[in-house]
N, C-alpha and C positions, 0 to 999 in steps of 0.2 A: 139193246142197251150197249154203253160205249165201253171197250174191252178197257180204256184205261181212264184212271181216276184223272189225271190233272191231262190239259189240254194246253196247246201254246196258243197262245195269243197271236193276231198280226205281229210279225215285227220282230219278236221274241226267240230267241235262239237257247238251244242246251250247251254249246260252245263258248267256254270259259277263252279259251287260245289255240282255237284250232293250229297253227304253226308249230305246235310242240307235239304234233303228230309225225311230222317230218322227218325223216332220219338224220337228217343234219343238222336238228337239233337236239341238243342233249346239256345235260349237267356239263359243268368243267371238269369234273370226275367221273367217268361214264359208270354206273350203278353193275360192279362186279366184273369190272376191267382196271381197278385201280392198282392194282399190283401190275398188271403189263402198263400200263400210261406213266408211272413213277419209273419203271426200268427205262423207258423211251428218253422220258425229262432226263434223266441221269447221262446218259446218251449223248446227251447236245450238252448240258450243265457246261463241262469245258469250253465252247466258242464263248460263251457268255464271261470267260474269263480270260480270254484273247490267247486259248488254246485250240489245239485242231480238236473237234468232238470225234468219239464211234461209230462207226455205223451200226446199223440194222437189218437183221432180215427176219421180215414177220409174216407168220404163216396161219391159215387155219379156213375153214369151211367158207361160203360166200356167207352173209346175214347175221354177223355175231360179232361188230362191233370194231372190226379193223380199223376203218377208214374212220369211222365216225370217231375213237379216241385219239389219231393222230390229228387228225382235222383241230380237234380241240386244243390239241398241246399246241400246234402253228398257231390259233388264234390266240393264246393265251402268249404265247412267246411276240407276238407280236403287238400285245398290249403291254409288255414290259420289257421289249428291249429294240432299240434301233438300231442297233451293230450286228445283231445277225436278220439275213435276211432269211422268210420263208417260203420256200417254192414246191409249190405241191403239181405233179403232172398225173393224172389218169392218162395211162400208157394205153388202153382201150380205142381211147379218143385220138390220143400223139402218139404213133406206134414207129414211129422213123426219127431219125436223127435231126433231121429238118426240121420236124412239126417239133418237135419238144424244144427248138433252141430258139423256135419262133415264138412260144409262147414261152418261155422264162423270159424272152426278150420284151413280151407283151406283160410280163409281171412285175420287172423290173421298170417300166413306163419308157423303156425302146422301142417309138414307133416307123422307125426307118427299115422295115425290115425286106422291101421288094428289092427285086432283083439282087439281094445279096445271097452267096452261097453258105449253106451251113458253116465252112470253116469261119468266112468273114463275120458271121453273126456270132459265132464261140468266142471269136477275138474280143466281140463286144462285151461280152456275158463277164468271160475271164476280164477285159481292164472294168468292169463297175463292181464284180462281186470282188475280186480278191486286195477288194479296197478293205472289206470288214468280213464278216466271216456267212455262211451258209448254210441252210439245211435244205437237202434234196432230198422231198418223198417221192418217187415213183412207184404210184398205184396200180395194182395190173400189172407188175411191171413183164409179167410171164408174157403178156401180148408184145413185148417188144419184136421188132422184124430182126431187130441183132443187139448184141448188148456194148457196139464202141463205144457206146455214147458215154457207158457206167466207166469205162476205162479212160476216158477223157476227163472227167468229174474227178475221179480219184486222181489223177497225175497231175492237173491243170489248174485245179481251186486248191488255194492254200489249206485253207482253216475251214472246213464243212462234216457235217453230217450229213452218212446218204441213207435214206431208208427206203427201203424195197419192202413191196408187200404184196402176196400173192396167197390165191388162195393152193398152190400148190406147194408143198415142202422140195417134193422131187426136183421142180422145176432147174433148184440151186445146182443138185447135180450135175447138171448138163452144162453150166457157166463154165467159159472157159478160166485155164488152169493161170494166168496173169495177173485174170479181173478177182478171181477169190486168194490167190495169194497176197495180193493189195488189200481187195477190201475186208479182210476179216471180219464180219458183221457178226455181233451177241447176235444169237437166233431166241427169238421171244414168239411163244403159243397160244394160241387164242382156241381155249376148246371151246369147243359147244357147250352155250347153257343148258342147265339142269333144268327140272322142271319149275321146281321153287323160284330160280333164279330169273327167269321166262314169265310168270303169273308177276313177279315182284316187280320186274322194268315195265311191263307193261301195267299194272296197276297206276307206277306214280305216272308215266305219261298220260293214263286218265288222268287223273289228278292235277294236271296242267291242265290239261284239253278242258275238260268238262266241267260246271259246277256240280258240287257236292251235291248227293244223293240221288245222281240222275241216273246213274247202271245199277239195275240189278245182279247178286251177285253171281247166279247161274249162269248171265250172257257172260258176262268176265271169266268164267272157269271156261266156258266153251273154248272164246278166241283166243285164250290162253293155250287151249291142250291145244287146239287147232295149230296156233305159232308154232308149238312144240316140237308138232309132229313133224316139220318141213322143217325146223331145224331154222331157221329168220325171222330175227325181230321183225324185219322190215314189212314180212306179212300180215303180224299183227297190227302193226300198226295199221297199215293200210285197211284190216276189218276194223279198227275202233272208228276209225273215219265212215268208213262207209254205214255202220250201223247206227250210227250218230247220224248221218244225213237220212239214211230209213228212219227214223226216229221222227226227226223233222217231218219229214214229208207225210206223214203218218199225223202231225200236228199235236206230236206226245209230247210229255215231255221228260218220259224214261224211256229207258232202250232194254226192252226187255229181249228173253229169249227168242222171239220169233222173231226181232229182229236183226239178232247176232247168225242166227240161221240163215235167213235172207241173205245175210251176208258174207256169210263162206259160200251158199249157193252162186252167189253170182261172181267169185273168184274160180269157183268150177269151172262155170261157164266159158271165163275167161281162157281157162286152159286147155281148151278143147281142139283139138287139131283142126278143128274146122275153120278156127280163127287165121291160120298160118295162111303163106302164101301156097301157090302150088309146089316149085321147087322144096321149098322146108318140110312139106305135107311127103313129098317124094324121097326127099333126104331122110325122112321117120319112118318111110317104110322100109327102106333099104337096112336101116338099123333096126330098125324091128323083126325084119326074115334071117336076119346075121349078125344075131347077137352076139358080144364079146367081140367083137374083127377090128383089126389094124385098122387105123384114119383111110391111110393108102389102100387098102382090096375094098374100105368100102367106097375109097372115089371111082374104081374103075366100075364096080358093079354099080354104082349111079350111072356112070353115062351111057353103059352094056344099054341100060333101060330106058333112055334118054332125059338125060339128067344134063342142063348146063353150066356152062360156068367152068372158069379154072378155079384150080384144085385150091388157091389162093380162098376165092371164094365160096368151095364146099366145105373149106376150114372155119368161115364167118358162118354161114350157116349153121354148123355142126354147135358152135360157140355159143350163136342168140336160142338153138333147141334145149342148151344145156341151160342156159338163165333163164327160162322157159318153165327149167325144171321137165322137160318130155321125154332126158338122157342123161346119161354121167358119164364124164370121161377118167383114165386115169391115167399117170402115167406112168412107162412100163421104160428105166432105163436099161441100157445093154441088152445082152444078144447077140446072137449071132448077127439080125439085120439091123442092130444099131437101137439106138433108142428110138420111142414111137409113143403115140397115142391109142388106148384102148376106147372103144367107144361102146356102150352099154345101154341095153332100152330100159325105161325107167315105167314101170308100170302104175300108171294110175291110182292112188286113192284115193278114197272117200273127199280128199282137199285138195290132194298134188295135181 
């Protein structure tokens, strides 16, 4: 006998708008973020009135809603004003002074941008932005290789907002003593949601995604507690997808329990070291036999073992282990040997 009452038809889907599973889609108000996205608006509110705006510096865990409220406030500012422009850089992706002025330059629609040098491409940035006024988010911005660029922004753009955003507080510490005397940034907190608050954003993103009455309400407490526990929307999200398409493929047309299981199982899977490369697999051990150790004694003890790579590139690895979720890093300023990196094995649970 068939374990489920209704069946889909050829052709037939339980996907209302699979797209709003996405992370980078959300309300214009992100659902228990709207007290940090009105301090942000407030922030910029001045260019809007042909004043210089605030800056920002916004901090808090990876997965709980940074990127995605700023995100919103630029699209929204850019449906209601053409005097400021907005410029968003994931500093992850544009970690040098070059790549970030290449692409404002590729925002602003300056396509000339070969064979010129950073400064000549600033020239350009500077005569079309401090025509009208600015907002500058850089995302990541803790991945930067050096922070001129933020001192250049502040001294060089008239009328801008700069927002820095990073999942480290500490990070700001380390900035030199110039670029925070200039940029005084409000510091805005994004904690981790509750549990309530985690079942509730992810409920109404069902609610987009899916027609009514297609989840049962046990698979929903699961990938809720599941979200929970790793602390990112963005996981849940990714199980409502995936247990919607086991759904499908299953030719139900509810998503019951077994299949919301299925579906944290095979994000298990995903995390398994086995998926890693060899290097990364080697990078996990070395953090795994010395636990707690400085970035630095554990590059040396990679390569004591034959580990490649400059230290450049034991830092990208150590970085894609910790969005991995396989480690935590933290960071440790002052000391005696100066500030540094703490690197930390993150052991497995039942989801992570």
């Amino acid at each position: 006998m068939s374990l489920f009452k209704e069946v889909l038809e050829s052709g037939e889907t339980i996907f209302k708008n699979e797209d709003s599973l996405d992370p980078e889609w959300v309300p214009k108000l992100l659902p228990h973020r709207e007290t940090q996205q009105f301090r942000v608006v407030n922030c910029i509110k001045p260019l809007m009135q042909g004043r210089n705006g605030k800056n920002v510096l916004i901090y808090g865990s990876p997965g709980i809603g940074k990127t995605a409220a700023v995100k919103w406030i630029l699209r929204d500012l850019e449906e209601n004003s053409d005097d400021v422009s907005p410029i968003y850089i994931n500093c992850w992706q544009k970690n040098t002074a070059h790549k970030i002025t290449c692409e404002i330059c590729n925002q602003i629609n300056y396509s000339f941008t070969q064979n010129k040098n950073t400064e000549e491409l600033f020239e350009v940035i500077k005569n079309v932005l401090n025509k009208k006024s600015a907002v500058f988010v850089l995302d990541e911005v803790d991945k930067l290789e050096d922070t001129d660029f933020i001192y250049s922004l502040i001294n060089e753009i008239y009328k801008k907002s700069i927002i820095l955003i990073t999942n480290f507080k500490e990070w700001y510490v380390e900035v030199e003593d110039r670029i925070k005397s200039r940029l005084l940034p409000e510091n805005i907190e994004f904690k981790a949601y509750t549990k309530p608050e985690t079942r509730n954003i992810l409920k109404t993103r069902m609610e987009h995604a899916f027609f009514p009455t297609v989840w049962d309400e046990d698979a929903i407490e699961l990938i809720s507690e599941k979200s929970y526990e790793v602390q990112d929307i963005r996981a849940g999200l990714q199980l409502l997808r995936d247990a919607g398409l086991i759904a499908e493929n299953h030719s139900s047309k509810k998503v019951i329990l077994e299949y919301a299981k299925e579906a944290v199982s095979k994000i298990e899977l995903n995390k398994s070291p086995e998926n890693l490369d060899q290097n990364e697999r080697l990078v996990l051990k070395v953090v795994k036999e010395n636990p707690d150790e400085r970035i630095g004694d554990l590059f040396k003890k990679y390569q004591e073992i034959g580990g490649e790579g400059t230290y450049k590139s034991f830092q990208r690895k150590i970085e894609r282990l910790e969005k991995g979720k396989f480690i935590k890093t933290k960071k440790l300023i002052g000391g005696k040997e100066g500030s540094t990196t703490i690197v930390q094995y993150k052991k497995l649970t039942e989801f992570e």
